[in-house]
C-alpha positions, -999 to 999 in steps of 0.1 A, spaced: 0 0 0 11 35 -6 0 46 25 16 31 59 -12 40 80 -38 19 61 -14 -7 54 -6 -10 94 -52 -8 97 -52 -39 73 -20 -58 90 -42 -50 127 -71 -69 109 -49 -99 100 -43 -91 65 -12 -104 55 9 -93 23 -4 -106 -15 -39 -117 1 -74 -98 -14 -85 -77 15 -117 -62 2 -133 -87 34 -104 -69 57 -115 -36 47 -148 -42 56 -139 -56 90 -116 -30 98 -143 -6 93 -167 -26 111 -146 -24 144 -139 13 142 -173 19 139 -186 -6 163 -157 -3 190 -178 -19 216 -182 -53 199 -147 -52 188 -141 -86 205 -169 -106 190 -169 -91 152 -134 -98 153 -141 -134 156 -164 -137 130 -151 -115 107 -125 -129 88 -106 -120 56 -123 -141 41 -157 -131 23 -170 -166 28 -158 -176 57 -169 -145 71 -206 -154 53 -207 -189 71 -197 -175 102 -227 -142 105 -253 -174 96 -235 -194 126 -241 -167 145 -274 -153 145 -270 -133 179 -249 -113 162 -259 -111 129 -282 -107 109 -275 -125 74 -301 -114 45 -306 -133 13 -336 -114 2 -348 -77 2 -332 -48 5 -298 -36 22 -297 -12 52 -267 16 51 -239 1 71 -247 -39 59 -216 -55 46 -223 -65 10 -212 -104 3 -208 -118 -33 -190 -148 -42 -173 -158 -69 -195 -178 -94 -157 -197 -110 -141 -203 -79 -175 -204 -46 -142 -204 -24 -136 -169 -32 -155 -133 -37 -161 -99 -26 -170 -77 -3 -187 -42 3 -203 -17 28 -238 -2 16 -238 39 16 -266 52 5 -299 44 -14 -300 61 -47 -328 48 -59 -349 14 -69 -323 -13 -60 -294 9 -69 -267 18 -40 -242 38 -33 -211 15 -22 -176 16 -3 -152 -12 -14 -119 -22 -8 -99 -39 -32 -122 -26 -58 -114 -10 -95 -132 18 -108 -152 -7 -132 -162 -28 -101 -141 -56 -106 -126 -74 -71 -91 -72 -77 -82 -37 -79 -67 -3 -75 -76 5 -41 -106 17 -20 -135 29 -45 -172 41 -45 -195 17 -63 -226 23 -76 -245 -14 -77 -279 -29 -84 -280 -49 -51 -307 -76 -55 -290 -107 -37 -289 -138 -63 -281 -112 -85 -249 -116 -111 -223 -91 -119 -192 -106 -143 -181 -137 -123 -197 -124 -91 -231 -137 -75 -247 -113 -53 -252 -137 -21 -266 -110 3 -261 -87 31 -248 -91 64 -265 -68 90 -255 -63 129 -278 -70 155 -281 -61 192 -304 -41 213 -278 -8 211 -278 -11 170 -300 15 164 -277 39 182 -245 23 166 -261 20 134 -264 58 135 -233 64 147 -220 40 117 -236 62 97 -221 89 106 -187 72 101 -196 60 68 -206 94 56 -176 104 66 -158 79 42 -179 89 13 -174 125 19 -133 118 19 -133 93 -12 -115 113 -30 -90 115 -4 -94 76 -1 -89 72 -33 -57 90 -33 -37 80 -3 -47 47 -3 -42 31 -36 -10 7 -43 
């Protein structure tokens, strides 16, 4: 990474040299936002987009996993790859714009959409879960739960406005 800070972020997620880190991204921005349940989303979260997948439906305390409907701003996006199920990609939902379209933040993301990429990038997605994109199938939307969500949801918000708001800085400082 051409920036050391966000480089040392992914390394304090687990991300580890020449992996895909879209999934780490996501996590990383999951425990800033949600510092409180650091400890448990860190053990669920993985690098991994399925891994990560299989572990929110393992733990439905936690998580809410959706497969149908419509995303909520803060859910982390899952696709997985239609040539290789092992593998996919990973997202955080914006905004609304409208119908089924959202605004996205993804890591590991070109500017096309593609999951191997330049850096950290604004999508803008049709987000219908079962859905397919290139080589990616839309799978569906993991959501937190807890009886303090709606407060951390807004304050998720908050952070994730921030990101969009700065994605031209993102986009600058930390590409390769």
């Amino acid at each position: 990474f051409a920036n050391s800070a966000f480089q040392q972020m992914m390394q304090d997620v687990g991300w580890q040299g020449g992996e895909a880190w879209c999934m780490y991204f996501a996590k990383a921005m999951y425990l800033q936002a949600f510092p409180k349940r650091a400890d448990t989303i860190s053990k669920i979260l993985t690098g991994s987009t399925q891994s990560s997948w299989k572990n929110a439906i393992a733990r439905p305390d936690v998580f809410k996993v959706v497969t149908d409907g419509r995303p909520m701003v803060g859910d982390i996006i899952i696709w997985q790859s239609i040539k290789d199920p092992s593998k996919g990609h990973a997202g955080i939902v914006l905004s609304r714009i409208e119908g089924d379209h959202y605004s996205t933040v993804e890591g590991n993301s070109g500017l096309g959409g593609t999951r191997e990429g330049e850096g950290v990038t604004k999508g803008y997605r049709l987000l219908i879960p079962g859905t397919i994109e290139g080589n990616l199938k839309l799978l569906g939307f993991i959501r937190l739960r807890g009886s303090h969500y709606e407060l951390e949801a807004r304050q998720s918000r908050l952070f994730l406005t921030s990101i969009n708001s700065n994605l031209t800085f993102l986009q600058k400082t930390l590409c390769f």
